[in-house]
N, C-alpha and C positions, 0 to 999 in steps of 0.2 A: 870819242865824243866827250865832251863837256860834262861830267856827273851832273849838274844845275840843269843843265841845258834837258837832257837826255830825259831827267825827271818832270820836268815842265811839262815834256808830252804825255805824259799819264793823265793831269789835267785836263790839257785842253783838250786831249783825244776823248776822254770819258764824260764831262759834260762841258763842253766849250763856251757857251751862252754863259753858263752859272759863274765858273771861274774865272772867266772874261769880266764881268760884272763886278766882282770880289776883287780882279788884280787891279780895278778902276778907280775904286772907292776906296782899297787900303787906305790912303792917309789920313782918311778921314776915321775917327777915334769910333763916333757912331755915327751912324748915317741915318736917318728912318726916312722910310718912303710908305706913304699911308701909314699902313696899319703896320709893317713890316722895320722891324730895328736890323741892321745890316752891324753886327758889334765886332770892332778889329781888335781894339783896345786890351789891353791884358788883364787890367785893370778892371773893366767893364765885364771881360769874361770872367772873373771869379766874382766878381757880384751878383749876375747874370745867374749863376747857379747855388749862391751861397746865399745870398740878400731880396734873392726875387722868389715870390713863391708859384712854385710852375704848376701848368695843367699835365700834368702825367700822361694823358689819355688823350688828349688833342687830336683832330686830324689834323695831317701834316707835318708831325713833329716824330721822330724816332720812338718815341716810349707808345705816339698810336698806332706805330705801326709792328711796333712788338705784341701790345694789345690785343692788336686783331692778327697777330700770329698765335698768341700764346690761350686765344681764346678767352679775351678780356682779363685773363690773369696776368701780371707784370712780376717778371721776379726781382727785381729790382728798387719795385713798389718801396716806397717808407713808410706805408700805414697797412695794419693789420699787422698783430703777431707772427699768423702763417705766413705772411710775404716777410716778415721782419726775420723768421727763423729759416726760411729757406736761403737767404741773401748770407745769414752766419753758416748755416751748413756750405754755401756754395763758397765763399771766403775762407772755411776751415781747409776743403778739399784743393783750395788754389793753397797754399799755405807754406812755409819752407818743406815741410814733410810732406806734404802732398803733391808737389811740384816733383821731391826728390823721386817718389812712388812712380811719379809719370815719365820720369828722366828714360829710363830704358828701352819706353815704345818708342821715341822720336831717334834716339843715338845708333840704336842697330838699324834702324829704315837707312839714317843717314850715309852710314859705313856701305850700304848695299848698295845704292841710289846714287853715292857719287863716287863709287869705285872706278866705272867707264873715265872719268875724267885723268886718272893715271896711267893711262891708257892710249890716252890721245885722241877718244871719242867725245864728242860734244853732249850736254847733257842738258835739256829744260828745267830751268826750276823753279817753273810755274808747277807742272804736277806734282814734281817733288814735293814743293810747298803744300801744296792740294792734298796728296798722298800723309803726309805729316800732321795737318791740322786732321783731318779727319779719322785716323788711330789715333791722335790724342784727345781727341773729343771722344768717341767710342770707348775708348778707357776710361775717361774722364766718367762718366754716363752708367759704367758698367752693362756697355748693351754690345750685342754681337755683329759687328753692322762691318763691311768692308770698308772699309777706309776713304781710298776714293769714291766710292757709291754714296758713301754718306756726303763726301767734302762739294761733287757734283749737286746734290739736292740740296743740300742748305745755302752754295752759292747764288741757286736757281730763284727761292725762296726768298734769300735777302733781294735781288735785283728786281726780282716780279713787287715787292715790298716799296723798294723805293721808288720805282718809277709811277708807285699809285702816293707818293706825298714826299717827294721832293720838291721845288720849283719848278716851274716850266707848264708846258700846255700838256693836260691830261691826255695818256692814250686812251680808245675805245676800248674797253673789255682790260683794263690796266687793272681792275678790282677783281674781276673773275679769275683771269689769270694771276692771279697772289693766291687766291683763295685754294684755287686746282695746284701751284707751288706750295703749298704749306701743307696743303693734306696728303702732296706725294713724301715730304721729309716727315710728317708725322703718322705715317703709316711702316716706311722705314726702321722707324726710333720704337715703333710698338705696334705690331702688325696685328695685336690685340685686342687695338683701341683702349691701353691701360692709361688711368688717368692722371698719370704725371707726364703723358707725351708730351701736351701743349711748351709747358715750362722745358723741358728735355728740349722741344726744339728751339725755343728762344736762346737756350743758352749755346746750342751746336751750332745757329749761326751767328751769334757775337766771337765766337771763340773762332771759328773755319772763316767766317767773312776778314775778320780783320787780318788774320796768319795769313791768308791765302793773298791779301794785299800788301802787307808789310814785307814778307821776306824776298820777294823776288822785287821790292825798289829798293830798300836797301844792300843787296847783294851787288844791284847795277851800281846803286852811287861809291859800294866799296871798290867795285871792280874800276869804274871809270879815274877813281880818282884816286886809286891806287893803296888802298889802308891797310890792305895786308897787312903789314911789318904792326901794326894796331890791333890784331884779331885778338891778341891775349890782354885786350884790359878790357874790362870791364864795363867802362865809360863808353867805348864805342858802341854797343846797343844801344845803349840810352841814347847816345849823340842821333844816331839813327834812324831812330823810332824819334826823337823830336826834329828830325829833318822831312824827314819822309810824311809825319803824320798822316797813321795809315783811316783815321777817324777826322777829318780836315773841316768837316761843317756838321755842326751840332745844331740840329733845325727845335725851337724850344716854343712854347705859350705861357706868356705871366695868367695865371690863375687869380693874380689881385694886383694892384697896383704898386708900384716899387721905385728905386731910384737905381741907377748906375754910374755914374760920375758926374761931378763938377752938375750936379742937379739937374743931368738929363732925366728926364720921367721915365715910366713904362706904367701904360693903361693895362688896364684886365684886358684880355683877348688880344693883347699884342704877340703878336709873332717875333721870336729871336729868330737872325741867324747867328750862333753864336761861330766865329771863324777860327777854331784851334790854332790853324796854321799858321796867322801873323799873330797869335796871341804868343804861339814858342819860338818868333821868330826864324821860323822855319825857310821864310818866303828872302832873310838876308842871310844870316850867319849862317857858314858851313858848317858840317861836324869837324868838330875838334878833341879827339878823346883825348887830347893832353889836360886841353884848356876846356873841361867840359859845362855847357850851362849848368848853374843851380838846381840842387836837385825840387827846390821850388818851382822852378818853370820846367824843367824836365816833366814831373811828373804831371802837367796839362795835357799832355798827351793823352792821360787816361784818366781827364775828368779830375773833380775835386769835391772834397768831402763827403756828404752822404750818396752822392753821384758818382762817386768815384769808382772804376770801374776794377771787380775786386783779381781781373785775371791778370795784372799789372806784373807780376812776380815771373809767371807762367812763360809772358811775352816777352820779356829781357833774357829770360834764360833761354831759351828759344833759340831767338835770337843769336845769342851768343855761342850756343854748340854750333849753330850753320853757320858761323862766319867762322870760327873757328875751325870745322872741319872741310872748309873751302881754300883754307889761307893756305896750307900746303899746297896747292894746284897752282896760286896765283892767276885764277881767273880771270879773262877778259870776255866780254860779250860779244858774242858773233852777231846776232840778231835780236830786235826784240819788237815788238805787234803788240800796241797798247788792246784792251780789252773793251771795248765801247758798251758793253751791254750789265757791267759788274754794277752792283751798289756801291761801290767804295772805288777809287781810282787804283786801277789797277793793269798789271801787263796780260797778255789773253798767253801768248810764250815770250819768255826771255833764253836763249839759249847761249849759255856759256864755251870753253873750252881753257884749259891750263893753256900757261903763257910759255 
């Protein structure tokens, strides 16, 4: 199958309405309907987060709904010292040294996890991935949590999250069910009720939601379209991770009034959709780790400036040990069953096999 093609279905299998909507209105730079800015534009997205001043805490928008994970505390926050110094701590611990510290929990999983495949056994790696993100979160955290058990409940958590303030028509009990998601991963992360869970789980699911969707689409679009002979540079994760954009709509609230291009407005209480995905051109241009995008548009993938998302390092390197220790196999996909219930577009199993 088509790597483009094959990716398309994570889309429209996980919320079809939404991205139907998004793949309609691409050429339009911004689009606003009511209250709602629909921003494709590149241009418009780093204004959007650099030039407009947002409500952090909105419903409906990702930071409300980390909010009302994290127990109205935001780690992310820009204002307050303690959110300013936890955001440096959490940036120090993602850091070349701290990245290097957490190298050895993902590389030995790796080595165990896809040995089958030398083998001539097939092997998912959706769990994999699963398995991965959640010992390196559990590392990351310093807490004693099994790996998968943790990567299952913070998945549970973001997807109970999103479906109470993403678009589309509210489910019944979509609030309660978040609320019963969040206190099962944050009893997990601290069975003592110690009071750094809230933040602890905020960060275990930005770290396990986004891995847990990024590796297994970019594995398929290596597999589909053959990059292999690519796994040793460098570029190709980055290429990657801006093809796949495993964070595709960044739901935002201007907080005061702003501009974004050619003197489109933004009222207070306007809702962004800000759309990563045609801001990195993700939705035309292939990966090409010869010919890689700019590491200016590359790095939209994970946000800009104070927004900027500080596990960026974390997620390239990632990255780059699982394509590299697949590329020996030469990988092709036997199967894959997109995930309809994830917060983030992603496959439920992708199952590989050496070629």
């Amino acid at each position: 199958m088509n790597a483009r093609t094959r990716d398309r279905r994570v889309y429209l299998g996980s919320h079809p309405v939404l991205f139907a909507l998004l793949a309609a209105t691409r050429r339009r730079r911004v689009l606003r309907l009511g209250g709602t800015l629909l921003v494709h534009d590149r241009a418009a997205f780093v204004a959007a987060l650099t030039r407009v001043p947002l409500d952090r805490t909105a419903p409906g928008t990702t930071g409300g709904a980390a909010g009302r994970l994290a127990g109205g505390e935001l780690l992310f926050d820009q204002h307050g010292d303690a959110h300013r110094r936890a955001r440096r701590d959490t940036a120090d611990a993602l850091g070349a040294s701290g990245v290097a510290e957490l190298r050895p929990t993902w590389t030995r999983l790796l080595e165990r996890r896809l040995r089958p495949l030398a083998d001539g056994a097939e092997v998912d790696l959706v769990p994999v991935a699963a398995e991965l993100a959640g010992a390196t979160a559990a590392e990351l955290l310093g807490v004693r949590v099994d790996g998968p058990a943790l990567a299952r409940a913070a998945c549970d958590a973001a997807a109970a999250a999103a479906r109470a303030h993403l678009p589309g028509i509210r489910r019944r009990g979509a609030d309660v069910a978040a609320r019963a998601a969040t206190e099962r991963l944050t009893a997990l992360l601290a069975p003592d009720g110690a009071e750094h869970a809230p933040l602890a789980a905020m960060l275990a699911v930005a770290a396990i939601t986004t891995t847990v969707a990024a590796v297994p689409r970019a594995a398929a679009w290596a597999c589909d379209a053959a990059l292999w002979d690519h796994a040793h540079l460098p570029a190709l994760a980055d290429e990657l991770l801006r093809v796949t954009a495993p964070t595709p709509l960044l739901p935002r609230v201007a907080a005061a009034p702003g501009e974004l291009v050619d003197g489109c407005p933004v009222r207070a209480g306007d809702r962004m959709l800000l759309i990563a995905r045609h801001a990195l051109d993700a939705h035309r241009l292939d990966p090409d780790p010869r010919r890689p995008a700019p590491a200016r548009i590359a790095q939209l993938a994970f946000g800009i400036g104070p927004h900027a998302c500080p596990g960026a390092r974390l997620a390239r390197t990632q990255l780059g040990d699982v394509l590299r220790a697949l590329a020996p196999h030469r990988p092709v996909v036997v199967r894959a069953r997109v995930d309809r219930r994830a917060a983030l577009p992603s496959w439920r199993t992708l199952v590989v096999r050496a070629s």
